[in-house]
C-alpha positions in Angstrom: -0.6 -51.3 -7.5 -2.4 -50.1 -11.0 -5.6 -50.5 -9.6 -5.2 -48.7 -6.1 -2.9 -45.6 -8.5 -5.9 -45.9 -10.4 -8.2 -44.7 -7.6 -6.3 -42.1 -6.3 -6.3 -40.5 -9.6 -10.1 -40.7 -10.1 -10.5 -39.6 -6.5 -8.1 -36.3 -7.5 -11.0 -36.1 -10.9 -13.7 -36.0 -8.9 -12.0 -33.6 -5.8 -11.2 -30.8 -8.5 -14.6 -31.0 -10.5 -16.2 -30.9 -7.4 -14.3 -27.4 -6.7 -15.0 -26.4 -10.4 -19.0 -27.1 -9.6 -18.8 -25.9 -6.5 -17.2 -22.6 -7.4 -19.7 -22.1 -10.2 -22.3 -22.8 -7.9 -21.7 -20.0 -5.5 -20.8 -17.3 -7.9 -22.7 -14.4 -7.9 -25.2 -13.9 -10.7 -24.0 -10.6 -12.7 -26.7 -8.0 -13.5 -26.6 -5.7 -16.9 -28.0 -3.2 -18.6 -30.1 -5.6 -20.3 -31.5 -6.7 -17.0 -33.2 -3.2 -16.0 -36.7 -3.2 -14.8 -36.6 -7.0 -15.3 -38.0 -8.8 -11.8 -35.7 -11.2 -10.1 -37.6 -13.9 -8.5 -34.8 -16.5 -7.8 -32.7 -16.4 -4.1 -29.2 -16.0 -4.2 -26.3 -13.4 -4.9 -26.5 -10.9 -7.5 -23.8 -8.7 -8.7 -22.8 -5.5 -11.1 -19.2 -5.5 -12.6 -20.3 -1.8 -14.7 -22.4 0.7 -14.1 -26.0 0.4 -15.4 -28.3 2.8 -17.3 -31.9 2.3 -17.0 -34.6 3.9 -19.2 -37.0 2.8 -16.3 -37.0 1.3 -13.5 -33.8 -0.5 -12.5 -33.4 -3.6 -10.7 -36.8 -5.2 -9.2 -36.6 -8.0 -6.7 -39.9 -9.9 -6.2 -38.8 -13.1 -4.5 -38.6 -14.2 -0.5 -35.5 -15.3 1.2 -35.1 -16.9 4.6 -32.6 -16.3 7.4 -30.4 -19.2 5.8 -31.1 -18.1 2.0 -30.8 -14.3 1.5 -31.1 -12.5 -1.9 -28.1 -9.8 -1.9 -27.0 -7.2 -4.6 -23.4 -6.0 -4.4 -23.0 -3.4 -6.8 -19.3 -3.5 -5.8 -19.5 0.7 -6.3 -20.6 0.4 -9.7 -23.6 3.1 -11.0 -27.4 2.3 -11.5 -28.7 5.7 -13.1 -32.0 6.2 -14.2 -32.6 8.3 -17.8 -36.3 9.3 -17.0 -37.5 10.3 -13.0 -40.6 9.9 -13.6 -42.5 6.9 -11.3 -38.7 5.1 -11.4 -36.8 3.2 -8.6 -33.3 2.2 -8.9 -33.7 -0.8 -6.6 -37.3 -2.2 -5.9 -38.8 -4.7 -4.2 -42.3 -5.7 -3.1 -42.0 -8.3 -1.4 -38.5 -9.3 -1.0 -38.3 -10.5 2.7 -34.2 -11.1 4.0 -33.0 -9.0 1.0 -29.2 -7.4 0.9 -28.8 -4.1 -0.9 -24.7 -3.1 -0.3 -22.5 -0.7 -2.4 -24.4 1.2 -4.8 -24.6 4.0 -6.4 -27.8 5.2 -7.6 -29.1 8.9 -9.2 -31.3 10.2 -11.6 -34.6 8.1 -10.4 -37.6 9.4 -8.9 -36.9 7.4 -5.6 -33.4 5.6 -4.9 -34.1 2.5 -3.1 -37.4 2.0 -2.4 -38.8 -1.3 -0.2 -42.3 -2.9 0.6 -42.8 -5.9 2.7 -39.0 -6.2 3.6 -38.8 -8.0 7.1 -35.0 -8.1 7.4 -33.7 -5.7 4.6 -30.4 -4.8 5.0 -29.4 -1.4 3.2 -25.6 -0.6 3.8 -23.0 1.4 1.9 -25.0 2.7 -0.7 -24.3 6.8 -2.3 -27.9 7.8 -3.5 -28.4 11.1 -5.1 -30.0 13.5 -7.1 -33.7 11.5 -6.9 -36.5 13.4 -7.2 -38.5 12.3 -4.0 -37.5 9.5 -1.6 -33.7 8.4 -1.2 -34.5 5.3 0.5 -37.7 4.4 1.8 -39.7 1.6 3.3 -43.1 0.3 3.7 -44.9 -1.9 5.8 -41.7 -3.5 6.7 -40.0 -4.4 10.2 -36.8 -5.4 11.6 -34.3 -3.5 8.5 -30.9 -2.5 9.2 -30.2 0.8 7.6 -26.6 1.4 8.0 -23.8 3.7 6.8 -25.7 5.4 3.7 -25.0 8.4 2.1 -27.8 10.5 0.7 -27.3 13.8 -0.3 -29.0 16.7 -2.6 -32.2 14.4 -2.3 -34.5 18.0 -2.7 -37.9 16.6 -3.6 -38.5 15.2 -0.4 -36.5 13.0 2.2 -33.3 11.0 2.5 -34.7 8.3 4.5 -38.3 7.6 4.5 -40.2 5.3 7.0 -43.9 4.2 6.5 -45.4 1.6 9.5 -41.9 0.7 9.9 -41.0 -1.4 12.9 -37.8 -2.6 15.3 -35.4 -0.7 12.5 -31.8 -0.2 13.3 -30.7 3.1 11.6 -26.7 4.0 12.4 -23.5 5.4 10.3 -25.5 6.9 7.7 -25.2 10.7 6.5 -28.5 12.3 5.5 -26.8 15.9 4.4 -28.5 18.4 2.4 -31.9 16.9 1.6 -35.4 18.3 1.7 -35.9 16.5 4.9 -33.2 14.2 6.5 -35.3 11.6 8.2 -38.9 11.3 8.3 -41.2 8.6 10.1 -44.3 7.9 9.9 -46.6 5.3 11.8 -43.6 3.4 13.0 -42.5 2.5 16.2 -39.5 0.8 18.2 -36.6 2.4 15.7 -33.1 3.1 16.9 -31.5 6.0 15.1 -27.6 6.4 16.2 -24.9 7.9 15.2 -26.3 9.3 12.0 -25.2 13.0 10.3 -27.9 15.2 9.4 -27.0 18.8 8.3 -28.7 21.6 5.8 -31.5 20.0 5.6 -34.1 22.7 3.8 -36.7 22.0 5.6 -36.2 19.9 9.0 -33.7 17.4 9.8 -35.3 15.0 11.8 -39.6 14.5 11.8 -42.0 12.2 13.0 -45.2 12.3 11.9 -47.8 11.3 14.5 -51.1 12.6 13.0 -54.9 11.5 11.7 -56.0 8.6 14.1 -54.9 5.6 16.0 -53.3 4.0 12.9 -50.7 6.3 12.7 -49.1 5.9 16.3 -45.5 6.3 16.5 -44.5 5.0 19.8 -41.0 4.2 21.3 -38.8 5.7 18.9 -35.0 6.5 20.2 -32.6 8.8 19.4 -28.3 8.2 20.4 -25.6 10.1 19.8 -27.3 11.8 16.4 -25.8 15.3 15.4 -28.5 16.8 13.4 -27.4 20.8 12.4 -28.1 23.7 10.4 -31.8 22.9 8.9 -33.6 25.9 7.5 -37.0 24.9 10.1 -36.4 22.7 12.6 -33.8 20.6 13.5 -36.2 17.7 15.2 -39.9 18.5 14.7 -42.8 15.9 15.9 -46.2 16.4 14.6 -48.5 14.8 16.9 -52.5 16.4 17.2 -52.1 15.4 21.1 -52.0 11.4 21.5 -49.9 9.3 19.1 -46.5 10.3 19.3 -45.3 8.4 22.7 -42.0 8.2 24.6 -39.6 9.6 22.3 -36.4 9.2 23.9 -32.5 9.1 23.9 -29.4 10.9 24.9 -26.5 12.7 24.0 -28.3 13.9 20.5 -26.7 17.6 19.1 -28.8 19.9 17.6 -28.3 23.3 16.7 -30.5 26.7 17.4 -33.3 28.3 15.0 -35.3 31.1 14.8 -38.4 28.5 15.0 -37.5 26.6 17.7 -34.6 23.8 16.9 -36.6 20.7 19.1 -40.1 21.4 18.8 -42.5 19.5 20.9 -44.9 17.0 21.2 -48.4 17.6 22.1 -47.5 16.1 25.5 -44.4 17.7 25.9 -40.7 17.9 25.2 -39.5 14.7 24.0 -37.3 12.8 26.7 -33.8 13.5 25.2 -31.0 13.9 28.2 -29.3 17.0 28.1 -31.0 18.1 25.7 -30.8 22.2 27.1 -26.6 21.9 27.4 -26.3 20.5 23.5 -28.9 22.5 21.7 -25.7 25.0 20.3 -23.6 22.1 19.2 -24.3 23.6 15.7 -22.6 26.8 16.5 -19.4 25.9 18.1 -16.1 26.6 17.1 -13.3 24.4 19.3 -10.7 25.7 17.2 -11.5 29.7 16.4 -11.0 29.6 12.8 -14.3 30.7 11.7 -15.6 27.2 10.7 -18.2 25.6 12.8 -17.3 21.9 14.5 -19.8 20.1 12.3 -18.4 21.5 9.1 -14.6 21.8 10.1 -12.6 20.1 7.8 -9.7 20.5 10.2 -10.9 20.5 13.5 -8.4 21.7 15.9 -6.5 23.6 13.6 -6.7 26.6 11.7 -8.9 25.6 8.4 -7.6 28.9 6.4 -4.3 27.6 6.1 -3.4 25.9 3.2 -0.1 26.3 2.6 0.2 24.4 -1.1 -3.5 25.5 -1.9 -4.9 21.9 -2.6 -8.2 22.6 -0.3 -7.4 20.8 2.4 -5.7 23.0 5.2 -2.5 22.1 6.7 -3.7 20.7 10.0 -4.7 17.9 7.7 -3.1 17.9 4.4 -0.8 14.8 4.4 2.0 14.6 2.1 0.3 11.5 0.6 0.3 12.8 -3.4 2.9 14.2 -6.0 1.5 17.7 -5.4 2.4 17.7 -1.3 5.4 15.8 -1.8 7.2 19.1 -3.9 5.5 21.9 -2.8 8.3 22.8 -0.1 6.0 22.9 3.0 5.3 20.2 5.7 1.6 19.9 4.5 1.1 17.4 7.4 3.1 19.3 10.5 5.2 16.3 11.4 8.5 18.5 11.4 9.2 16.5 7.4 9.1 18.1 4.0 8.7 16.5 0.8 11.1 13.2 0.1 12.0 13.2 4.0 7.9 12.7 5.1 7.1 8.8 4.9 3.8 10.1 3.1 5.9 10.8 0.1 7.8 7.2 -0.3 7.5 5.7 -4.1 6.1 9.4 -4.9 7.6 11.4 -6.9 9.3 14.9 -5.2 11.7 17.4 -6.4 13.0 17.2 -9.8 10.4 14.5 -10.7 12.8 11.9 -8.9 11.0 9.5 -6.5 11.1 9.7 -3.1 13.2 7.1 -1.2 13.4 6.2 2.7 17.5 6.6 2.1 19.8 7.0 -1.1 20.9 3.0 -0.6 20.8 2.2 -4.5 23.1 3.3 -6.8 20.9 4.7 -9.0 20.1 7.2 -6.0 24.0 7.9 -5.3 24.4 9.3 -8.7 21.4 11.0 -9.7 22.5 14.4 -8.3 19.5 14.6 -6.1 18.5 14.5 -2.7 16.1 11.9 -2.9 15.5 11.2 0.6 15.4 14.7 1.7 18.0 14.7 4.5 19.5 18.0 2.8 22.1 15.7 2.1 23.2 14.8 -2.0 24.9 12.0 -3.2 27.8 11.0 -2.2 28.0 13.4 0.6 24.6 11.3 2.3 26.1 8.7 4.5 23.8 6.3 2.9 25.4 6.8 -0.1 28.6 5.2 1.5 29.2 2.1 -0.2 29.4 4.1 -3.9 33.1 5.1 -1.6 34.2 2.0 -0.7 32.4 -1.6 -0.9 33.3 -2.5 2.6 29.8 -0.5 3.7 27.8 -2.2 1.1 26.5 -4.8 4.3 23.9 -6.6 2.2 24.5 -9.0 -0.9 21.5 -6.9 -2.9 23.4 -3.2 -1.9 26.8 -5.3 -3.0 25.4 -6.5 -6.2 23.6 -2.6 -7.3 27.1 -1.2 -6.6 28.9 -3.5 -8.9 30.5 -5.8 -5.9 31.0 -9.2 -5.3 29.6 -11.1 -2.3 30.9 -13.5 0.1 28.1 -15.4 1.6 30.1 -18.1 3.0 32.8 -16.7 5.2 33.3 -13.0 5.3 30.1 -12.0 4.2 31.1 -8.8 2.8 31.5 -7.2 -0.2 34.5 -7.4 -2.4 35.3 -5.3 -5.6 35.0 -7.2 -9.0 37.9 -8.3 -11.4 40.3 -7.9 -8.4 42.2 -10.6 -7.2 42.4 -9.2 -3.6 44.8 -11.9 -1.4 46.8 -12.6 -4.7 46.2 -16.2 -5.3 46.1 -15.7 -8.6 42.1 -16.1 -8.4 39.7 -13.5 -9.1 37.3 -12.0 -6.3 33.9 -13.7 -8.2 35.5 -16.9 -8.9 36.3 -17.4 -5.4 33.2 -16.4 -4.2 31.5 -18.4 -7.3 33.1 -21.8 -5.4 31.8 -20.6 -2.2 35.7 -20.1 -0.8 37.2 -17.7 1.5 39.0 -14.7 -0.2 41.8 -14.6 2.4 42.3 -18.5 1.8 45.4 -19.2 -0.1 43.9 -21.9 -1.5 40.9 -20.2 -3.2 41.3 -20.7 -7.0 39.8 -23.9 -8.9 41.6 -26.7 -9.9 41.2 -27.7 -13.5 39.5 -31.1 -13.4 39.1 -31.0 -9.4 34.9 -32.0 -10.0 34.4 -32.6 -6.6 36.2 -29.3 -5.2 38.1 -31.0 -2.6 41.2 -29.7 -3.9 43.1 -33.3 -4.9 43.4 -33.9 -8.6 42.3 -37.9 -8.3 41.0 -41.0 -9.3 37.7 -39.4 -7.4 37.4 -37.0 -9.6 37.7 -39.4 -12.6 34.7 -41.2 -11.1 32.9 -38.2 -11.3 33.6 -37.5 -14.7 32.8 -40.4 -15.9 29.1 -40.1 -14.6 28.9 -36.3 -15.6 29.5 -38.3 -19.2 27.0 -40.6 -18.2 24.1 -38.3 -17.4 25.4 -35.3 -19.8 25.4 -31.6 -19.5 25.6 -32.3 -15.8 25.4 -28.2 -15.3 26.6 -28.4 -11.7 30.2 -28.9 -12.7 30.0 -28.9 -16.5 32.6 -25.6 -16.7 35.1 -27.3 -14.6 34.7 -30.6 -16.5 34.8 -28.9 -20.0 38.6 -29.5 -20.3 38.9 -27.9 -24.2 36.8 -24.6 -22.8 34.3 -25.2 -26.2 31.4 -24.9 -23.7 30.2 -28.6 -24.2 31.2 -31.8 -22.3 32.4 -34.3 -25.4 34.7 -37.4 -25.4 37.4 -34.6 -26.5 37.3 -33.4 -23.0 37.7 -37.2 -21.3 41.1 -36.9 -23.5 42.4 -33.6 -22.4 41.5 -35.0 -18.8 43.5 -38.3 -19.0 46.4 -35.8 -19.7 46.2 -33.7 -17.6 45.8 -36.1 -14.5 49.1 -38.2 -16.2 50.6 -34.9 -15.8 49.5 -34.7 -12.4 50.5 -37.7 -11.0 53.9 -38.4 -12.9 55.4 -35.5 -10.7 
C-alpha cells in the first residue's frame, strides 16, 4: 500500500511540473523599451504589457514562420511611438513569412507598419497615426489579410500602401483622413470590402497601372467600400492604356467632385455595378438634420439635439455615465430618466445616491431619496414595504437588511427580532436558530436536550459524554454548557447530572 501511495504521489509531481513547464513554455515573450530596433529572429508569441518609446526604429522581425509555427505580436493596446520620423518603422519586417501584427498602437514614425517578403501577414486591430509617409505598407508580398485597421491623419502619403502585392484580403478597416486612403501598385487579385475611406486630401482609392508590363494591376475587386468626400478623386486609376485590367465589384459608394469622383481607365469605366445610382452616397441626408449619412453621428435622428450637451445628440446619447444619469432628460428616448433608465444602475443619479432597479434595501428606504426613479420616496415606494411591516420582506437577505428574523424551515417568512410572537416563552431567533416552527408550542430549547428531540434522557447523556470526548463539539456546545461560562468543562457534566435527577425524580 506505501509503495502504490507512493506512485500516485510522484505521478501528481510530475502532472503539476508538467503544467508549470508547460505554461512557461507557451507564454508569450514580453517586448520593452530595451528591445527597440533590436531584430527578432526566433518563432513564437511576442507581447507588450506598456507602451514603448523608440528613438529608432521599433520592433524588427527577421525570422520565417510556417502555417503551424507563426511569429505574432499582441501589443494588447499598448503604444510603440517613435521620438525621431526620420527613415523609422514601428513594426518591420523583411522577411517575416506567416507573421501576426494585432492591437497596436503606433505614431510618430516615418512609416507605421511596414512589410517585405510577408506571404501570410496578418495585420488586424492596429490604430496607426501621425506617420509621416506610409501607415501600413507591403512589398513583394502575397496572400496578407489586412483587416479592421484604423489609420488616420497619415498626411505624408497613404494609409495603406500595396507594392507587387498579391491574393490580399483587405476588410473592416477605416482609412479616414489621410493623403491617400488606399493605393496599389503592381498588384493583382486583392479583395477590398467593407472598408471606410473619407477626407482623403488627395484621392481615396488609386491604382496605379503605369511604366511597362511589370507594373500590371489585374483583377482587383471592390465590395461594399464607402469611399467619400476626397478633395480629387474618390477612385482614380492611372493606367497609360494597357495594364490596369478588370477592375470590378459592386455595391461600392462614392461621392461627387468637381474632377470627376470615379475616373477611368484607359479602357474604360471600371466594371463596378450600379455604379451611376450610388455616386451621391456622399451627399445624402436620410434624416434632414444637416449632417450627411457618412458622417451622422446619429443617423435617423436629429444630430443638433443634445439635450445635456455631452456631444453626442439624443437619438444616441444613452444614459450609460454619471453625467446622463442626472441631467433630467431621457438622453436615450426610451420614455426613462435618470435612476428609472437601466443605463443608470450602480451609477450614481440625483443627489449623488446610486441608482437602484427598486428601493429593496434598507439603506434605500431611509435615505430620503428616490433612488429608483419611480417619483416615488421612501416609504411611500411600494418597494419600500417591508421597512412597514416584515411580513413583505419575502426573502431571507430583504429579512436580514431590515432587521428581521427568518424562518427557513416552515413558514418561510420574516419575523421581527426580540419578540416572542406565539408566546412560548421563546424568542423569534431562538426558534428559528433550532430550525422550529414559530406557531409550534413547543419551540423553545430544552436545557440539556443535545439531541433536540425534546426528551430530557439517558440519550442525551450519551451525547454528552462524547461532546466531552471530542471537546468543543461547536454543534451543540451552547446547549451543553450547563454553567453558561462559554466552555464545556467537567463543571458542566455536574450541573447536568442535576438537572436530569431533577428531571426524572418528578
Amino acid at each position: 500500500m506505501v509503495r502504490k501511495n507512493s506512485s500516485v504521489s510522484l505521478l501528481v509531481i510530475l502532472i503539476v511540473l508538467f503544467l508549470i513547464s508547460s505554461s512557461s513554455v507557451f507564454a508569450a515573450t514580453v517586448i520593452t523599451s530595451a528591445d527597440c530596433g533590436t531584430t527578432i529572429s526566433s518563432t513564437g508569441e511576442y507581447e507588450l504589457t506598456g507602451d514603448l518609446s523608440c528613438a529608432g526604429d521599433g520592433i524588427i522581425f527577421g525570422v520565417t514562420g510556417s502555417s503551424t509555427d507563426y511569429v505574432s505580436l499582441n501589443c494588447n493596446g499598448y503604444s510603440i511611438t517613435g521620438v525621431s520620423s526620420s527613415g523609422t518603422n514601428g513594426v518591420y519586417s523583411s522577411p517575416s513569412q506567416y507573421l501576426e501584427i494585432n492591437n497596436c498602437e503606433i505614431t510618430g514614425f516615418e512609416n507605421g507598419i511596414q512589410l517585405k517578403q510577408a506571404n501570410y501577414a496578418n495585420v488586424s486591430n492596429n490604430i496607426i497615426y501621425s506617420v509621416d509617409n506610409w501607415g501600413i505598407v507591403l512589398i513583394n508580398s502575397d496572400y496578407p489579410t489586412i483587416e479592421e485597421n484604423y489609420a488616420h491623419d497619415n498626411l505624408g502619403n497613404t494609409a495603406l500602401r500595396f507594392w507587387d502585392v498579391n491574393y490580399a484580403e483587405v476588410y473592416g478597416n477605416n482609412f479616414s483622413e489621410n493623403l491617400y486612403g488606399i493605393t496599389i501598385q503592381t498588384s493583382s487579385y486583392n479583395n477590398f470590402e467593407n472598408n471606410l475611406i473619407l477626407d482623403s486630401d488627395s484621392r481615396g482609392f488609386f491604382i496605379k497601372g503605369q511604366g511597362g508590363p511589370f507594373n500590371e494591376a489585374i483583377g482587383n475587386t471592390l465590395f461594399s467600400n464607402i469611399i467619400c468626400s476626397s478633395s480629387n478623386e474618390d477612385f482614380y486609376a492611372a493606367d497609360d492604356g494597357t495594364y490596369i485590367e478588370e477592375v470590378t465589384g459592386a455595391d461600392n459608394y462614392f461621392g461627387v467632385s468637381t474632377t470627376g469622383n470615379v475616373r477611368e481607365t484607359a479602357a474604360g469605366w471600371p466594371d463596378f455595378t450600379s455604379t451611376a445610382d450610388n455616386n451621391n452616397y456622399c451627399d445624402i441626408d436620410s434624416d434632414g438634420d444637416g449632417v450627411v449619412d457618412y458622417g451622422d453621428v446619429c443617423n435617423g435622428y436629429d444630430d443638433s439635439l443634445d439635450s445635456d450637451s455631452d456631444g453626442t445628440p439624443d437619438g444616441c446619447d444613452f444614459e450609460l455615465d454619471d453625467a446622463s444619469c442626472v441631467d433630467g432628460f431621457d438622453n436615450d428616448g426610451d420614455g426613462n430618466i435618470d435612476c428609472a433608465d437601466d443605463g443608470c444602475l450602480g451609477l450614481i443619479g440625483p443627489e449623488g445616491v446610486s441608482c437602484e432597479e427598486s428601493e429593496s434595501s434598507y439603506a434605500s428606504c431611509t435615505d430620503g431619496f428616490d433612488t429608483d426613479g419611480d417619483g416615488d420616496i421612501d416609504t411611500d415606494d411600494s418597494d419600500c414595504a417591508c421597512l412597514l411591516d416584515l411580513s413583505f420582506c419575502f426573502s431571507e437577505e430583504t429579512c436580514s437588511d431590515f432587521g428581521g428574523v427568518w424562518d427557513s424551515i416552515s413558514t418561510y417568512q420574516c419575523m421581527e427580532s426580540g419578540v416572542d410572537s406565539d408566546g412560548d416563552g421563546c424568542l423569534n431567533e431562538d426558534e428559528v436558530e433550532h430550525g422550529l416552527n414559530p406557531t409550534s408550542s413547543l419551540d423553545c430549547p430544552i436545557a440539556g436536550d443535545i439531541n433536540e428531540d425534546y426528551l430530557f434522557d439517558a440519550t442525551d447523556i450519551n451525547d454528552f459524554n462524547l461532546l466531552l470526548d471530542t471537546y468543543y463539539g461547536e454543534s451543540y456546545s451552547g446547549v451543553a454548557d450547563m454553567n453558561g461560562d462559554g466552555i464545556l468543562t467537567f463543571a458542566d457534566v455536574l450541573n447536568f447530572v442535576a438537572a436530569y435527577v431533577a428531571a426524572t425524580s418528578s
